[in-house]
N, C-alpha and C positions, 0 to 999 in steps of 0.2 A: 392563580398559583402565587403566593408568596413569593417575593424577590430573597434569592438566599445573600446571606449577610455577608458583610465585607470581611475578608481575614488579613489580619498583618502579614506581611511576608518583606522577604526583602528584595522582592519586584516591584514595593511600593516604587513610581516614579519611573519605573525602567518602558523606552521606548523598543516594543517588541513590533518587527514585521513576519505578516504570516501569511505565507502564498497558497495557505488549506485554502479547496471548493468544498466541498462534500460536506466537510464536518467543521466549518469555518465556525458558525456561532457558537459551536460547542468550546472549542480550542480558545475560543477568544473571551468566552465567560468565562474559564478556568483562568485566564492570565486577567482580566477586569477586576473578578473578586482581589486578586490580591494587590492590586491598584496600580498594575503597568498601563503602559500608553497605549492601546496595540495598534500596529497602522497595516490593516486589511488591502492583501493584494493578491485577490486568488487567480494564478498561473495559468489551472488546465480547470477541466470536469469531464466527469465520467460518464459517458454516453453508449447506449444499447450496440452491438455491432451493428455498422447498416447489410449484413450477410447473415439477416433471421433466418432466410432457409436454409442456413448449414448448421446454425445449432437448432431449429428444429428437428434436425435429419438426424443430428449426434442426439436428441433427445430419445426421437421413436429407436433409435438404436439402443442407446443407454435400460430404456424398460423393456425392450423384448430381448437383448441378448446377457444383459442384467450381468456386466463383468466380474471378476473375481475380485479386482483391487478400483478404487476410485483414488485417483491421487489431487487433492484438493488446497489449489498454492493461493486462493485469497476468500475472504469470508464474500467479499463485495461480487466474486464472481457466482458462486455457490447463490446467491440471491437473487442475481441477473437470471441467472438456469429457471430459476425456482418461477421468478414471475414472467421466464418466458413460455412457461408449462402451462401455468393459473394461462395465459393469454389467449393459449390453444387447447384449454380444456381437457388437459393431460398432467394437472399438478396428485393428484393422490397418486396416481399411476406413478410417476417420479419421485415422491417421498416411499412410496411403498419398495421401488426397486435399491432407493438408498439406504433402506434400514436392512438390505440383504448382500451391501456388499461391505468387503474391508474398505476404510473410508479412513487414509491417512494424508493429514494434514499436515501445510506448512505453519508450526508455529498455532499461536491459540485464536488466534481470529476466523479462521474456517470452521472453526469447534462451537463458536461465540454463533455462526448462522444456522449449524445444523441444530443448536437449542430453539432456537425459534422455532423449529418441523417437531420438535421433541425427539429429537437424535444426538446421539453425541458422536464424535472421530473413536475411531479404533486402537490409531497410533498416530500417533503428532510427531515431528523431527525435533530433536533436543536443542536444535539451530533455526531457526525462521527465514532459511537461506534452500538453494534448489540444493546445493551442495548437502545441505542440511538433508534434505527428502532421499540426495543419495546414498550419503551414509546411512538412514533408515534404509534403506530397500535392500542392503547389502547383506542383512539378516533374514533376509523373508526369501522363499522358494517364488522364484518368477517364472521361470521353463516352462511353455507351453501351456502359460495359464492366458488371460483376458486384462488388458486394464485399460481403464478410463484417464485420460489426464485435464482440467482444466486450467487452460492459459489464458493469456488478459493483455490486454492495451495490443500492439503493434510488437510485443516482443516473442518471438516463436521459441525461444528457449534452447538452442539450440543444444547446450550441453546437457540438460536432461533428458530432451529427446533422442539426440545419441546414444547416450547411458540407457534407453530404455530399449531403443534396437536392438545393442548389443548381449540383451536378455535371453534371447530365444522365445519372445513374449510368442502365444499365439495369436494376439491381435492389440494392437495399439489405436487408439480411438482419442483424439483429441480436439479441444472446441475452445476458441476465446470469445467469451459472451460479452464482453466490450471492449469500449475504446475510448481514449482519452482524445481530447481535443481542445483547442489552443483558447481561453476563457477571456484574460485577462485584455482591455486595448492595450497595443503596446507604449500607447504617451502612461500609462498606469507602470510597466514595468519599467520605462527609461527613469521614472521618475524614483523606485523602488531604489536604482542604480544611483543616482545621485546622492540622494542621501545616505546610501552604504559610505561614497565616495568623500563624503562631508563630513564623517565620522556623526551622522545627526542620531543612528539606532544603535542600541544595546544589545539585541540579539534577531536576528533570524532564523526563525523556526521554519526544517522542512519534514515535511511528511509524508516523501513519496518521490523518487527518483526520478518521476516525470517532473516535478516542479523543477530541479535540479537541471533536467536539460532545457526544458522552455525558458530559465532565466540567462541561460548562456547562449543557446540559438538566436534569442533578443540583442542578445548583447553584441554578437558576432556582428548579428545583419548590421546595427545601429554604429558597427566600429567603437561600442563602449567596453570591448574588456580591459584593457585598460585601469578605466577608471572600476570595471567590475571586481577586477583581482583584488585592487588599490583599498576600492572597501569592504573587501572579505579579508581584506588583513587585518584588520582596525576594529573590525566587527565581530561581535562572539557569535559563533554559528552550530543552528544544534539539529540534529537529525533524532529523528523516533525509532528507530532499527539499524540493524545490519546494512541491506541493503539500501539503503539511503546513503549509509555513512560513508560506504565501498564507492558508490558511485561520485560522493563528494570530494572521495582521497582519490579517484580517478581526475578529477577537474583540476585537483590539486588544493583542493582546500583541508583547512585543518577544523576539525569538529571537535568542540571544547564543551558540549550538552549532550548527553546519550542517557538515557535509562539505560542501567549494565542490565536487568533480567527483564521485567516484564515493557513490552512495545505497545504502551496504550499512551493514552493522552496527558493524564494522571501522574503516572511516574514519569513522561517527561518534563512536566509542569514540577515537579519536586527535584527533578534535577537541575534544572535549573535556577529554583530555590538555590539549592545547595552551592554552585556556582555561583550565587551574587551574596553568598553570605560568607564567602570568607573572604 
């Protein structure tokens, strides 16, 4: 494959740190072309639950009781499900039952996996936030119907799972198909810390509100917040969504890079252009 070609930008020279696992080369070819530094520090990555037999059990559930609504909050999970079905020999049986239910998504990334089955979402939230899912539901008849929810990492959710009790649902059915887990050694992340603290990088990019706590858990145990805050003041700091940015302004950091509408790699890479061009 052809090496694709250099483009001027004006992250020529800018030293970017990026705590992406998952989709590290991709993120980091997109800032390379246009000839930033980037200095690679992946945080977490995304691992199978090790509690296979409770989302097998939500699976043989999921195609024999085949709910009324799926409510579908990451693409990465929806994939996890997918190749935990191929695993057990139960994947048409699971695409068959998702092409017969309402299948409403957070945001366009849940939409982005059901293309791969050849399925699209039904209704996507106009917010890529749970909040978002509940202003969607709030138009839709829920009383004593059936719904599926997928949730992910270590987070139970709990305010949409409330919000979904208080429906009169006739059955709520919920499964988180992985988990995140701590990637990086921590002399990688003290070192990340340091040079925020030196004013040495131009921007850190996050991509997921786990990286977000795994750099500050670091920091706690290490006694570096301090020097953590010290260089998130000095430092341009950019999130790829809502909830990234929430949980930033919960740390108390200020996020000066956001793509306003679409949450891909792409337009945060252009807004961030945009940010070093004026």
């Amino acid at each position: 494959m052809a090496k694709k070609p250099i483009i001027e930008s004006p992250l020529c020279g800018k030293k970017i740190a990026l705590p992406e696992s998952r989709q590290l080369d991709v993120l980091a070819a997109l800032f390379e072309r246009r000839q930033a530094k980037v200095f690679r520090v992946p945080l977490v990555t995304i691992l199978d639950t090790p509690d296979q037999a409770a989302t097998i059990k939500w699976l043989h559930w999921f195609i024999r009781e085949t709910p009324d609504y799926f409510i579908i909050l990451t693409g990465e999970g929806l994939r996890r499900l997918l190749d935990a079905a191929a695993r057990n020999n139960i994947k048409d049986e699971f695409v068959k039952a998702l092409g017969s239910v309402q299948k409403i998504c957070r945001g366009p990334k849940p939409g982005r996996a059901l293309k791969e089955v050849g399925l699209s979402s039904d209704i996507e939230s106009s917010i890529p936030t749970s909040e978002g899912i509940m202003q969607t539901l709030e138009s839709l008849k829920l009383s004593d119907l059936r719904a599926a929810v997928q949730l992910y990492g270590d987070d139970p959710n709990v305010q949409l799972m409330a919000y979904l009790h208080q429906q009169n649902l006739a059955a709520i059915e919920s499964v988180a198909p992985y988990v995140y887990a701590a990637h990086s050694n921590v002399e990688e992340v003290k070192e990340l810390i340091d040079r925020l603290s030196n004013n040495e990088l131009d921007l850190l990019a996050f991509t997921s509100k786990s990286q977000v706590k795994r750099l500050f858990m670091v920091a706690k145990e290490f006694d570096l917040l301090d020097d953590l805050h010290k260089g998130l003041l000095v430092t341009h700091v950019g999130a790829i969504g809502p909830i990234v940015q929430q949980e930033l302004s919960d740390y108390g950091v200020q996020v000066s890079v956001a793509p306003s509408t679409k949450y891909f790699m792409k337009p945060f890479v252009k807004a961030a252009e945009s940010l070093f061009s004026s």
